[in-house]
N, CA, C and O of each residue as an XYZ file, in Angstrom:
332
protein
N       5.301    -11.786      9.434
C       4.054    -11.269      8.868
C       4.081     -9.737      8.926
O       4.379     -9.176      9.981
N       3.848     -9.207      8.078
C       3.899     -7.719      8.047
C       2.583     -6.964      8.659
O       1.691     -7.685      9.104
N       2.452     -5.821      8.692
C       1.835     -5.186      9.707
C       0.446     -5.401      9.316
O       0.520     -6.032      8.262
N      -0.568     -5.245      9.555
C      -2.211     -6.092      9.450
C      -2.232     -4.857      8.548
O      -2.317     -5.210      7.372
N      -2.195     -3.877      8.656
C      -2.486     -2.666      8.313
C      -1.607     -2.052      6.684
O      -1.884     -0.998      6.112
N      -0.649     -2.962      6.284
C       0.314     -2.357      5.638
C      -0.380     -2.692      3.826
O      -0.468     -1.635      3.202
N      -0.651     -3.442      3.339
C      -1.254     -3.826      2.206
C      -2.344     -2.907      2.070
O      -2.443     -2.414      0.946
N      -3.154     -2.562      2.885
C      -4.310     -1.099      2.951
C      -3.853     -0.424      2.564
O      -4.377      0.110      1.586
N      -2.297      0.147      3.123
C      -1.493      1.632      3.170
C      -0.874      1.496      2.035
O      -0.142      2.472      1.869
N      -0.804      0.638      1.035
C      -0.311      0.239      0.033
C      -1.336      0.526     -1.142
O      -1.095      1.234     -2.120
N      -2.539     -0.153     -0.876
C      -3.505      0.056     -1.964
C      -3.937      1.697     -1.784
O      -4.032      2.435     -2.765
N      -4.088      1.979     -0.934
C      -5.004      3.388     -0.467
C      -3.778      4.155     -1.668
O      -3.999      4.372     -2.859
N      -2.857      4.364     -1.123
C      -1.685      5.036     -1.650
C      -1.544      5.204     -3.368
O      -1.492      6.194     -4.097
N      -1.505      3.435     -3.675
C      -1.574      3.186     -5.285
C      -2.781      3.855     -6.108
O      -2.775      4.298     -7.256
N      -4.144      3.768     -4.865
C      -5.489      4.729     -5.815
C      -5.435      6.040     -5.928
O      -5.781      6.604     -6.966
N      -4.943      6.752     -4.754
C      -4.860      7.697     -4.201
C      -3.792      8.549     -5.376
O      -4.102      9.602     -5.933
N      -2.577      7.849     -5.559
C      -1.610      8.619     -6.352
C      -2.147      8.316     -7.939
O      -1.451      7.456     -8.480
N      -3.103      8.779     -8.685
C      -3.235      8.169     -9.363
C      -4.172      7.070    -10.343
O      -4.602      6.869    -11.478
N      -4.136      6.741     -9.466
C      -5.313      4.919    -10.081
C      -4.704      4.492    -10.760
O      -5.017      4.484    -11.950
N      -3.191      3.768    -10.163
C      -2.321      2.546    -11.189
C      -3.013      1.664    -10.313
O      -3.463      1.546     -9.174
N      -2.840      0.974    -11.669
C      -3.167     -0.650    -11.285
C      -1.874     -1.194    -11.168
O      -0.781     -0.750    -11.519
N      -2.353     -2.715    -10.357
C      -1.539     -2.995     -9.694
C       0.040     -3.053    -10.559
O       1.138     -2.651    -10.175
N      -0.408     -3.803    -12.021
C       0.498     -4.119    -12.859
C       1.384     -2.758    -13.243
O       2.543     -3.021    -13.563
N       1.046     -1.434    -13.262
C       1.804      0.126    -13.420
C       2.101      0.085    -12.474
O       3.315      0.192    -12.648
N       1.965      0.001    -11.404
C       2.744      0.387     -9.673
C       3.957     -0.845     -9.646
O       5.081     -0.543     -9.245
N       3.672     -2.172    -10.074
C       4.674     -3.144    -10.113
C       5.805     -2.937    -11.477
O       6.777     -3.691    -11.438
N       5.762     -2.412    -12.116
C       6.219     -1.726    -13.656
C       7.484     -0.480    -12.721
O       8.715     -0.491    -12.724
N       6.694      0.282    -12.156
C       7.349      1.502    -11.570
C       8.785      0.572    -10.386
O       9.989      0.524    -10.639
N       8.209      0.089     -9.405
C       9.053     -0.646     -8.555
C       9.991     -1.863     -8.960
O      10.911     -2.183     -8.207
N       9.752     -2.560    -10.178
C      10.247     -3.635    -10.562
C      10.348     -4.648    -10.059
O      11.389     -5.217     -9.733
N       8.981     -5.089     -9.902
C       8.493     -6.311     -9.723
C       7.213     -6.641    -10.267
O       6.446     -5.943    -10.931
N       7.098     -7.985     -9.820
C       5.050     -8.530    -10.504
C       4.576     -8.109     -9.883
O       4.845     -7.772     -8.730
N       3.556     -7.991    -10.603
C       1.829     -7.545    -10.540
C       1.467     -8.324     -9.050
O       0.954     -7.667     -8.145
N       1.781     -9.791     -8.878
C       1.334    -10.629     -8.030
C       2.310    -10.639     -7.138
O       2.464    -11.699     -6.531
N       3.150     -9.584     -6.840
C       4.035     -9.281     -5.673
C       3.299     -8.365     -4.803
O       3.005     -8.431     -3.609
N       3.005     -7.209     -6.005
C       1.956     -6.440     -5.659
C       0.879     -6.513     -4.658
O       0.697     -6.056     -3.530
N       0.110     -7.397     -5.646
C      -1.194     -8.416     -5.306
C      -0.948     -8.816     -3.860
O      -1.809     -8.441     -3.064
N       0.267     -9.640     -3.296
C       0.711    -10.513     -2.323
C       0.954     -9.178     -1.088
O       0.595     -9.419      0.065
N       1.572     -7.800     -1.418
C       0.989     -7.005     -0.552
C       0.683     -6.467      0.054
O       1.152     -6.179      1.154
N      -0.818     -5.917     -0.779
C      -1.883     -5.689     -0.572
C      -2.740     -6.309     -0.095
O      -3.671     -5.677      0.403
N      -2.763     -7.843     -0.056
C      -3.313     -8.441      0.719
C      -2.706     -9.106      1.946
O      -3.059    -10.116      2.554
N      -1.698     -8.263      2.145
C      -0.925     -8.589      3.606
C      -0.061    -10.288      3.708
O       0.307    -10.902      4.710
N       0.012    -10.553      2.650
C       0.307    -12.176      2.715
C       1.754    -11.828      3.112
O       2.199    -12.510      4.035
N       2.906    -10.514      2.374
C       4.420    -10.682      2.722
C       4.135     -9.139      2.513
O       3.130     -8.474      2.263
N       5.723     -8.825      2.771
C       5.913     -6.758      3.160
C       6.755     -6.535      1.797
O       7.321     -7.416      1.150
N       6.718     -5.506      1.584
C       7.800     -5.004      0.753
C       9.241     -5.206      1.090
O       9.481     -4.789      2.223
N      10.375     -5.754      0.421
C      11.945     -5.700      1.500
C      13.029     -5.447      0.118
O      13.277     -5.576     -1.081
N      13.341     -5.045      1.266
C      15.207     -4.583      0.246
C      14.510     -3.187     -0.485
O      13.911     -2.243      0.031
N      14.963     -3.573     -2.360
C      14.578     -2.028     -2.675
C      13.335     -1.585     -3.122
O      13.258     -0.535     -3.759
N      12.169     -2.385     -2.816
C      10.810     -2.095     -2.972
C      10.590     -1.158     -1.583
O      10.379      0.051     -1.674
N      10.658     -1.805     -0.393
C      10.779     -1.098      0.486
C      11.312      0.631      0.455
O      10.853      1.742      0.721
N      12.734     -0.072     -0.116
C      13.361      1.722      0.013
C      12.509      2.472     -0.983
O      12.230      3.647     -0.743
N      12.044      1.846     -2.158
C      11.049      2.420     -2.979
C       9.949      3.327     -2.446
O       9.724      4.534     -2.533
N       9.384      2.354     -1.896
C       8.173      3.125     -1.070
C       8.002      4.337     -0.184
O       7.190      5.262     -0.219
N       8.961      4.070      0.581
C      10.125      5.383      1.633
C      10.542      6.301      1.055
O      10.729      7.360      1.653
N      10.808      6.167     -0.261
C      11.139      7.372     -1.419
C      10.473      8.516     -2.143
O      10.506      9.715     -2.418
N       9.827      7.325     -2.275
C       8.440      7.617     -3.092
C       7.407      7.956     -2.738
O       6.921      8.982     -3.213
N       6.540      6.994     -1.518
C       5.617      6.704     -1.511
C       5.551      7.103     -0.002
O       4.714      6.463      0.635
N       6.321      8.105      0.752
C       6.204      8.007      2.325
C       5.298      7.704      3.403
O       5.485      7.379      4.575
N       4.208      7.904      2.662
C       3.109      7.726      3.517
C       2.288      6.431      4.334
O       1.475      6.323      5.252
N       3.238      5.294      3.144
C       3.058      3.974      3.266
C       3.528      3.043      4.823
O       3.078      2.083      5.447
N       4.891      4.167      4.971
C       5.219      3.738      6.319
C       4.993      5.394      7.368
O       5.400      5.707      8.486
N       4.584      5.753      6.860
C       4.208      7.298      8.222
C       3.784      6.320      9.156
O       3.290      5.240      8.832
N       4.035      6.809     10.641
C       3.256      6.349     11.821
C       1.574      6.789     11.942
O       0.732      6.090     12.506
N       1.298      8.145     11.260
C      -0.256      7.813     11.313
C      -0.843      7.607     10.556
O      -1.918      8.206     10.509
N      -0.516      6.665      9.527
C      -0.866      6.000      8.280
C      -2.234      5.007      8.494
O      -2.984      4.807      7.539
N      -2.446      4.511      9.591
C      -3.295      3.319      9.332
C      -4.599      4.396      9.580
O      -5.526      4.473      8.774
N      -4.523      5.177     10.771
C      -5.505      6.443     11.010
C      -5.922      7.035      9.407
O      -7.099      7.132      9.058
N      -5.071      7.308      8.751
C      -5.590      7.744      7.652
C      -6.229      7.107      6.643
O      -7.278      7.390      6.064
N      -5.264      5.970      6.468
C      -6.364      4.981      5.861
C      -8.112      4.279      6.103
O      -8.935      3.703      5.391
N      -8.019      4.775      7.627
C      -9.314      4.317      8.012
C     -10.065      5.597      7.705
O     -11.266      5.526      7.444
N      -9.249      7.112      7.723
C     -10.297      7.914      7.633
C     -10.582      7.940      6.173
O     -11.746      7.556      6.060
N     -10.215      8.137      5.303
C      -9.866      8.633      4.146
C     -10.366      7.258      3.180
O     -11.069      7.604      2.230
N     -10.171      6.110      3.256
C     -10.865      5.136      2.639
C     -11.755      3.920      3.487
O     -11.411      2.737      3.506
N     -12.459      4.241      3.890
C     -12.927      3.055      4.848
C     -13.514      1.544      3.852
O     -13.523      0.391      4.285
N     -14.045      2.073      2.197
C     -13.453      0.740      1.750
C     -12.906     -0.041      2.270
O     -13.412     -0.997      2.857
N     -11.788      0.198      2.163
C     -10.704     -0.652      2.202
C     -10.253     -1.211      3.586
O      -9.202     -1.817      3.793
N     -11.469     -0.832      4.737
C     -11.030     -1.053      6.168
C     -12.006     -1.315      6.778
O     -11.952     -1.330      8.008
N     -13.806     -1.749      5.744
C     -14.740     -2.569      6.532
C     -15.251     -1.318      7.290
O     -16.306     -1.585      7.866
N     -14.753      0.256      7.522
C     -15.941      1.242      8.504
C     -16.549      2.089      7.361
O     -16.202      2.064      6.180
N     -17.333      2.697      7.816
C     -18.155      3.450      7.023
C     -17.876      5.202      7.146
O     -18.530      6.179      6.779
N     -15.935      4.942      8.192
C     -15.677      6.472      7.424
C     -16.458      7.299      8.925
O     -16.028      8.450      8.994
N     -17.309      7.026      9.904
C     -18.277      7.992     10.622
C     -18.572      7.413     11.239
O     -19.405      7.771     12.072
């Protein structure tokens, strides 16, 4: 199971850079929309070259104070109200 936190650091990231939807962010990495989908909602992790994708690309997805940021910066997406 991938990290509770990692599908957040995923979506935060995808709005954040942007506002692709899921189906343009899965277009860019080469894969489905519903890989995507799968997550962002923490169901499986990114592996092989989605992973290295992300690490490339997207560093912030695996930074160590990533989940901190996600809670500050979108609390959407993390149930606090940010304060």
């Amino acid at each position: 199971m991938p990290s509770p936190m990692l599908g957040k650091r995923i979506k935060a990231a995808r709005l954040t850079r942007g506002g692709l939807t899921q189906e343009e962010l899965a277009d860019q990495i080469g894969v489905g929309a519903n890989t995507v989908s799968r997550w962002e909602r923490d169901l499986c992790a990114p592996q092989g070259p989605a992973k290295r994708w992300f690490r490339r690309h997207w560093p912030e997805v695996y930074a160590a104070n990533a989940d901190a940021e996600v809670t500050a910066n979108h609390p959407s997406l993390t149930g606090t109200d940010g304060g």
